[in-house]
DRENDRENKOL-576639 format. One line per field, with one value per residue (C-alpha): x, y, z; residue number from 1; residue in three letters. Coordinates in steps of 0.1 Angstrom, whole numbers, plus 5000, padded with zeros to 4 digits. Layout:
<sites>
c1	[X  ...];
c2	[Y  ...];
c3	[Z  ...];
resi	[NUM  ...];
resn	[ALA  ...];
</sites>
This chain:
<sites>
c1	[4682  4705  4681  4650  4667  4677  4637  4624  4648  4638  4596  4598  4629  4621  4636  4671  4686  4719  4750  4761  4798  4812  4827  4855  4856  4892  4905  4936  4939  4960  4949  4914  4891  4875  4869  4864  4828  4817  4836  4823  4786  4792  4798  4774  4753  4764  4773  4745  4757  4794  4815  4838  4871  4893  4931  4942  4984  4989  4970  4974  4939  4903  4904  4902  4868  4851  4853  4840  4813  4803  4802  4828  4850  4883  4917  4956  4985  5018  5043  5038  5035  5005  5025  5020  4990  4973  5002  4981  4947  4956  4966  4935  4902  4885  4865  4855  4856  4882  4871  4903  4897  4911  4896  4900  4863  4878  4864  4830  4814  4779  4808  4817  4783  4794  4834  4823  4796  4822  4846  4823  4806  4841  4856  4887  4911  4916  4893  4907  4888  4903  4901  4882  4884  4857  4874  4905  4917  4911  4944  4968  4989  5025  5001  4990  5021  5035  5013  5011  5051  5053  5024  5046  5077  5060  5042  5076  5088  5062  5036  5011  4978  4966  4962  4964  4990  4983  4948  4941  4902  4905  4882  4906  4891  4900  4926  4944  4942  4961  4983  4997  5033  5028  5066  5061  5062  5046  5028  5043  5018  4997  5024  5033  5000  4997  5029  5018  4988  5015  5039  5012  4989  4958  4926  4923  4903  4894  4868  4862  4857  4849  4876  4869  4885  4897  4869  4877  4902  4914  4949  4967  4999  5015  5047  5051  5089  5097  5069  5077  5108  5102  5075  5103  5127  5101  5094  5133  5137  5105  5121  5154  5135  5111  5129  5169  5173  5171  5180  5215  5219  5209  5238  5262  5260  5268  5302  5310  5310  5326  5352  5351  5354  5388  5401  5403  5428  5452  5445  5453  5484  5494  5488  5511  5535  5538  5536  5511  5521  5489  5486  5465  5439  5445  5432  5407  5392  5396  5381  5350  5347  5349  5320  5299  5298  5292  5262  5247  5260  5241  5208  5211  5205  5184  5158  5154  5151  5124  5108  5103  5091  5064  5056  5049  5033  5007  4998  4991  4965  4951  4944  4919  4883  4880  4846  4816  4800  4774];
c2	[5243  5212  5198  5207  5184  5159  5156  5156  5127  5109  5114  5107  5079  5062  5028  5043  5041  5062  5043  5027  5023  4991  4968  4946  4925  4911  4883  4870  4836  4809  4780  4795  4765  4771  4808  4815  4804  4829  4858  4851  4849  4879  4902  4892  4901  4933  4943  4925  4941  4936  4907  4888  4873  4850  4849  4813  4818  4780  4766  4732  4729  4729  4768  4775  4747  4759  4795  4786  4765  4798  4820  4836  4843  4823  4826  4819  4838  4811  4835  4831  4865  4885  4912  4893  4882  4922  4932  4903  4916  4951  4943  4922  4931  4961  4982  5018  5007  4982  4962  4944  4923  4891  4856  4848  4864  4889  4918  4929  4927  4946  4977  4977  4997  5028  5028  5030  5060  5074  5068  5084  5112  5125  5119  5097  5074  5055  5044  5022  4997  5010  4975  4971  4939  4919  4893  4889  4858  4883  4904  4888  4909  4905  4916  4944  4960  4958  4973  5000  5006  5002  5031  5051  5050  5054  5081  5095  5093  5102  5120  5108  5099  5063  5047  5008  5010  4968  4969  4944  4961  4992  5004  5022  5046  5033  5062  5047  5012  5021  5043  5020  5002  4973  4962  4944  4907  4897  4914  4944  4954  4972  4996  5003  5012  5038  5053  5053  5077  5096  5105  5118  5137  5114  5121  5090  5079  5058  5040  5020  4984  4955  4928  4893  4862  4836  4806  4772  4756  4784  4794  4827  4829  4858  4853  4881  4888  4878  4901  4922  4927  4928  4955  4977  4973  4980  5015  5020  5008  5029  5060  5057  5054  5084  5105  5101  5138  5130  5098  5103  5135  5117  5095  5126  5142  5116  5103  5138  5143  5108  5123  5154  5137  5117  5148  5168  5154  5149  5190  5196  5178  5198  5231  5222  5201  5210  5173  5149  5112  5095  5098  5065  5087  5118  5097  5077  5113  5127  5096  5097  5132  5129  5098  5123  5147  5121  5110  5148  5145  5110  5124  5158  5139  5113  5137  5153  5117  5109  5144  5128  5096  5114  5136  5105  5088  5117  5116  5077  5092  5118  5099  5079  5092  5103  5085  5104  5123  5108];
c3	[4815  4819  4847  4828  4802  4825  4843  4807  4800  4827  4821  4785  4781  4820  4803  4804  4836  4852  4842  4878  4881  4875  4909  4910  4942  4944  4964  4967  4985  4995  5014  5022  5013  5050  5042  5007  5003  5031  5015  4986  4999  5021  4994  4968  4994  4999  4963  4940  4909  4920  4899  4926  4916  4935  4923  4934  4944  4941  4970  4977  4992  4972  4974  4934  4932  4965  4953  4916  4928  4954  4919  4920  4891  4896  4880  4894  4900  4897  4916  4951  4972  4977  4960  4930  4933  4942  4904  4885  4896  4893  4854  4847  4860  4842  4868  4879  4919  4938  4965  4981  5005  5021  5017  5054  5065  5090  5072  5073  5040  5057  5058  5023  5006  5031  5022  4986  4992  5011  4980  4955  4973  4983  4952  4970  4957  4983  5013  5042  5065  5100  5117  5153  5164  5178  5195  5209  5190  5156  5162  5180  5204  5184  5152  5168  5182  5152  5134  5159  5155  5117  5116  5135  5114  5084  5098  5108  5070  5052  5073  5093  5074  5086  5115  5103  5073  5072  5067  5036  5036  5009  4980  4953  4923  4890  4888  4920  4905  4865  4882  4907  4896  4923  4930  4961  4963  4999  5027  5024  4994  5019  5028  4995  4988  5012  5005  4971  4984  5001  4978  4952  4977  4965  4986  5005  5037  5069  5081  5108  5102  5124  5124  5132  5139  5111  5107  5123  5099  5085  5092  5088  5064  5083  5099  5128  5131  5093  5081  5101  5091  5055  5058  5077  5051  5024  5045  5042  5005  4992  5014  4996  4964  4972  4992  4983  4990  5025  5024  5013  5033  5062  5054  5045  5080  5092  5071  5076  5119  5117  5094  5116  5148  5135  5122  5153  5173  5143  5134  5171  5171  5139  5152  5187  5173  5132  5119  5115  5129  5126  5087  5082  5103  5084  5053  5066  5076  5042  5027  5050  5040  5001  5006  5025  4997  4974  4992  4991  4953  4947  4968  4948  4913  4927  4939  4897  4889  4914  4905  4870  4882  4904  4876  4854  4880  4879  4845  4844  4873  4854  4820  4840  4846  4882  4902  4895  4923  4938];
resi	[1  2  3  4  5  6  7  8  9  10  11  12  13  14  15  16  17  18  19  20  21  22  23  24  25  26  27  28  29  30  31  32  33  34  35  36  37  38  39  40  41  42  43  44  45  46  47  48  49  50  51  52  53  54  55  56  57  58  59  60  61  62  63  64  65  66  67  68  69  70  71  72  73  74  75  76  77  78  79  80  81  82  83  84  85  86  87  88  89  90  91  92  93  94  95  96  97  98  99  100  101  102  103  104  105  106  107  108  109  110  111  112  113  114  115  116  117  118  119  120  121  122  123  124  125  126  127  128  129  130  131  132  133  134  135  136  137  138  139  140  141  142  143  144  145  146  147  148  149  150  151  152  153  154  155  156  157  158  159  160  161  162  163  164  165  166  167  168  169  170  171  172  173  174  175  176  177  178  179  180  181  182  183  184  185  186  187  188  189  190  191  192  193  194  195  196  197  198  199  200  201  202  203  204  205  206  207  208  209  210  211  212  213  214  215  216  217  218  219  220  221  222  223  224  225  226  227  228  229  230  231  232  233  234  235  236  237  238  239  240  241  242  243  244  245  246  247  248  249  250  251  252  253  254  255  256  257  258  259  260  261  262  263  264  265  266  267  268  269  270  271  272  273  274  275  276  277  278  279  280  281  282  283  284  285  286  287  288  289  290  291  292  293  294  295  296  297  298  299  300  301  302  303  304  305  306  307  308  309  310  311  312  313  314  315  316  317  318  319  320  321  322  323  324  325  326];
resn	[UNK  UNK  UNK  UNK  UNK  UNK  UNK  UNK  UNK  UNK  UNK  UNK  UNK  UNK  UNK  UNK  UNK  UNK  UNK  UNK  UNK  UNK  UNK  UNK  UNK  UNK  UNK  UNK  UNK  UNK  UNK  UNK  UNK  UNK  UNK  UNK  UNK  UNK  UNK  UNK  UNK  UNK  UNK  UNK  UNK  UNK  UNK  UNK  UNK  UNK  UNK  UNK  UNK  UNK  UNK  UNK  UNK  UNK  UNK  UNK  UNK  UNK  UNK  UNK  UNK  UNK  UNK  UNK  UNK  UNK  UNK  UNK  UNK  UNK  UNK  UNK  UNK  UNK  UNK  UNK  UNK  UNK  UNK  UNK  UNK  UNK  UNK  UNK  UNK  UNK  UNK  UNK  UNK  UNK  UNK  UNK  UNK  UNK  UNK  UNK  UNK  UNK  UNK  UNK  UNK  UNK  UNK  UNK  UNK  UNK  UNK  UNK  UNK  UNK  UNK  UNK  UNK  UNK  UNK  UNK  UNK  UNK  UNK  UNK  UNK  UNK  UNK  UNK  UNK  UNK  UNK  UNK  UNK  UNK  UNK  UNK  UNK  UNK  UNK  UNK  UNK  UNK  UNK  UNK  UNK  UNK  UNK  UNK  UNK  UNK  UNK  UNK  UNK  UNK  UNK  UNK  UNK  UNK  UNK  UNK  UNK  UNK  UNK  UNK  UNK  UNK  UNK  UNK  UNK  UNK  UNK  UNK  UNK  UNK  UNK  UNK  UNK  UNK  UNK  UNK  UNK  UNK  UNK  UNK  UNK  UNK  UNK  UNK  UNK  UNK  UNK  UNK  UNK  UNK  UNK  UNK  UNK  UNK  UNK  UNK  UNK  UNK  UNK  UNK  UNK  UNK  UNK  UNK  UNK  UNK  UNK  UNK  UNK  UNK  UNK  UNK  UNK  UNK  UNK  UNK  UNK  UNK  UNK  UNK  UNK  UNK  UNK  UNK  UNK  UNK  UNK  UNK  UNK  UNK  UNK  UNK  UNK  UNK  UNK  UNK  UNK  UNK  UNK  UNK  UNK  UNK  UNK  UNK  UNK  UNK  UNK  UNK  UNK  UNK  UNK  UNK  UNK  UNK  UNK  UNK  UNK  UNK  UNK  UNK  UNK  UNK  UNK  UNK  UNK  UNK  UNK  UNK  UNK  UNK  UNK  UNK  UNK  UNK  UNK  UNK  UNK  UNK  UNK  UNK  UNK  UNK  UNK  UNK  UNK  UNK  UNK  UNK  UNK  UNK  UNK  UNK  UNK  UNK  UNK  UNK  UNK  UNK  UNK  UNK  UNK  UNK  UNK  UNK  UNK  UNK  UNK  UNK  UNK  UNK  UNK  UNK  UNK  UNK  UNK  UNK  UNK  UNK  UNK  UNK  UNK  UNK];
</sites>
């Protein structure tokens, strides 16, 4: 009966169209005056219907103008950090679908119509452009192996469910998007996004994407070894946060075969000799202990608080409409 309906609707009424869900391209740039007009071109392109936005993080170069005069809808972010530029963007824009994407022109816009089929037809929150470079100047080695060990840990952590935790390629559902509390700064946005996915179970994807190298002029703001190391502790930090059940009883076992350990020979002494002559150890064993059972305390109530936090999380998810099927 309901497609009867639906044919009749369409004979009768052929002016009314099916409601197509809204896109939001979003791109956050700094210093990308050689780049932006391309991106920007590229995936008007691709996504005809799709409105673009560029989120300007205080460049110094004629970024903002280029990307205006290229049609795109411009707007600034004053705190420096991707982080805060992907919280500001996340906050503003209004949309059913979430292209992110950076304005460097590494990422293939020609890719972008299948990750958001894929998106839809699957009903996924989360689709990620697996990058496969197309020249070698596109990843640089130090990039790569990085990228390559950070996956791993994370994987390690939190169970393995992507293969490139850095991509900055990804088409979220609107659910993903309002649920999200973005509380990364830098480049370590991308891995809290995917541990995001993680820790709620959300039906998320990857697809393969080819990965080129930056334009002449333009000039990549990622710093190898600092990055690097802020993306690892992130991993740590958002562990601590998510998992503190483990965590701190990680920590515990090991306070406690420290404490262990220095308590043995003074026990042995005891039982031969009936005194205990290195009391300073004695103590400093008894301390050890007493912090390791505070640590399984601290994870103990941690892990009810993070329960409700998750919990919460969930329902921010579910009071958004899910993507319709396609």
């Amino acid at each position: 009966m309901a497609e009867a309906l639906t044919e009749f609707a369409k004979t009768e009424f052929p002016q009314v169209q099916e409601a197509r869900p809204r896109v939001a391209v979003l791109v956050p740039c700094f210093n990308e005056e050689a780049a932006v007009a391309t991106v920007i071109a590229d995936f008007r392109k691709a996504l005809p219907a799709a409105a673009v936005y560029v989120y300007d993080n205080n460049s110094t170069d004629r970024t903002a103008s280029v990307a205006r005069d290229a049609g795109a809808v411009v707007r600034s972010e004053r705190r420096q950090g991707k982080g805060h530029v992907v919280r500001r963007m996340f906050a503003d824009v209004d949309a059913d679908i979430y292209v992110l994407v950076d304005g460097d022109a590494t990422y293939d816009a020609a890719s972008i119509p299948k990750m958001i089929e894929m998106l839809a037809s699957e009903c996924l929150d989360m689709v990620v452009g697996l990058r496969v470079d197309q020249a070698q100047a596109a990843w640089r080695p130090g990039h790569r192996t990085g990228n390559w060990l950070l996956t791993g840990f994370l994987a390690s952590m939190f169970g393995k469910a992507f293969q490139d935790i850095l991509s900055g390629y990804r088409v979220f559902s609107r659910r993903f998007v309002k649920s999200f509390p973005v509380l990364s700064d830098g480049f370590e946005i991308e891995t809290e996004l995917s541990v995001h996915a993680l820790e709620l179970a959300l039906p998320t994807a990857e697809i393969e994407t080819p990965y080129y190298a930056r334009p002449e002029g333009s000039v990549s703001k990622l710093n190898t070894w600092r990055d690097g190391f802020r993306i690892l502790g992130t991993i740590l930090k958002l562990y601590r946060s998510e998992k503190p059940l483990r965590f701190f009883t990680l920590i515990g076992i090991f306070l406690a075969l420290v404490s262990i350990g220095l308590a043995i020979p003074v026990f042995v002494t005891y039982i031969e000799q009936g005194v205990v002559p290195r009391l300073p150890t004695a103590v400093l064993s008894m301390g050890m202990m007493i912090l390791a059972v505070l640590s399984l305390a601290s994870g103990l109530v941690l892990d009810t608080v993070t329960r409700g936090r998750r919990e919460m999380k969930l329902l921010a998810y579910l009071a958004q409409a899910p993507v319709e099927k396609t």
